[in-house]
C-alpha positions, 0 to 999 in steps of 0.5 A, spaced: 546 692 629 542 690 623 537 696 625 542 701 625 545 700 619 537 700 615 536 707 619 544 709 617 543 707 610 535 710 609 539 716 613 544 717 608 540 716 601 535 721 604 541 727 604 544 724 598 537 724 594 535 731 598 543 734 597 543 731 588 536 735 587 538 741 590 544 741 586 542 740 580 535 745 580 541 751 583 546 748 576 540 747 572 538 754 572 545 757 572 548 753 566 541 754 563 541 746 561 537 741 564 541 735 562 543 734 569 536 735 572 534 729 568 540 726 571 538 728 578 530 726 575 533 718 574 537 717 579 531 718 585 526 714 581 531 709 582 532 711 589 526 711 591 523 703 588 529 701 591 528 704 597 520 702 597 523 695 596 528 694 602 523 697 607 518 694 604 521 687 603 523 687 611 517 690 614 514 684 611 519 679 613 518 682 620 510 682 619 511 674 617 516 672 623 511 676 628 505 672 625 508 666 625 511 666 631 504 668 634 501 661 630 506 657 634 505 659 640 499 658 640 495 654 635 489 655 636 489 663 635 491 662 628 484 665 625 485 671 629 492 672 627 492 671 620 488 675 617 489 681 620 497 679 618 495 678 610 491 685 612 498 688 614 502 685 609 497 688 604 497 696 606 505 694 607 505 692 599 500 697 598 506 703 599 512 699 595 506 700 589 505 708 592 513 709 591 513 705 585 508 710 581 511 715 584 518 713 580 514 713 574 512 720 575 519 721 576 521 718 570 514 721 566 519 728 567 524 725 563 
C-alpha cells in the first residue's frame, strides 16, 4: 500500500512538473512574457528538494531498518554490515544534496 502510493505520487509530480514547464515555455513565447516561466521556474525548484527529500528520507529509513535489522540477527556481523551501511547512507544524501544544488540552479534563473 505504501509503495504504490510513493510510486503514484513521484508519477504524478513528475507529469505535473514536465506538463507546467511545457506550458509555460509555449505561453511564454507566444505572450512574449516571462513572468509565468519564472512562476513554472520556482514551483520545480520546490518540487524538485521536496521530491529529493521524501525519496531520500525513505530510501534512508529502509537503509537504517535493513542494517538494523541484519545487526540483531546476527551481532557478531556488526562491523560488516555498518560500515557499508553509513556508506550507503552517504551516496543516498549525496543525491538529496545533487537535487538541492539543482534547485538553486533553478532559482539562480530567476
Amino acid at each position: 500500500m505504501f509503495r504504490r502510493f510513493t510510486f503514484s505520487f513521484f508519477v504524478v509530480l513528475l507529469v505535473m512538473a514536465v506538463a507546467s514547464v511545457a506550458l509555460a515555455a509555449g505561453e511564454g513565447e507566444a505572450s512574449g512574457g516571462d513572468s509565468t516561466l519564472k512562476a513554472v521556474i520556482a514551483l520545480s525548484a520546490g518540487f524538485c528538494i521536496a521530491s529529493a527529500a521524501i525519496g531520500g528520507a525513505i530510501s534512508q529509513s529502509r537503509a537504517i531498518v535493513a542494517g538494523l535489522e541484519g545487526i540483531a540477527r546476527n551481532p557478531s556481523a556488526q562491523n560488516k554490515i555498518f560500515i557499508p551501511m553509513i556508506v550507503g547512507l552517504a551516496l543516498i544524501e549525496s543525491l538529496v544534496i545533487y537535487a538541492l544544488v539543482i534547485s538553486f540552479v533553478l532559482v539562480g534563473k530567476l
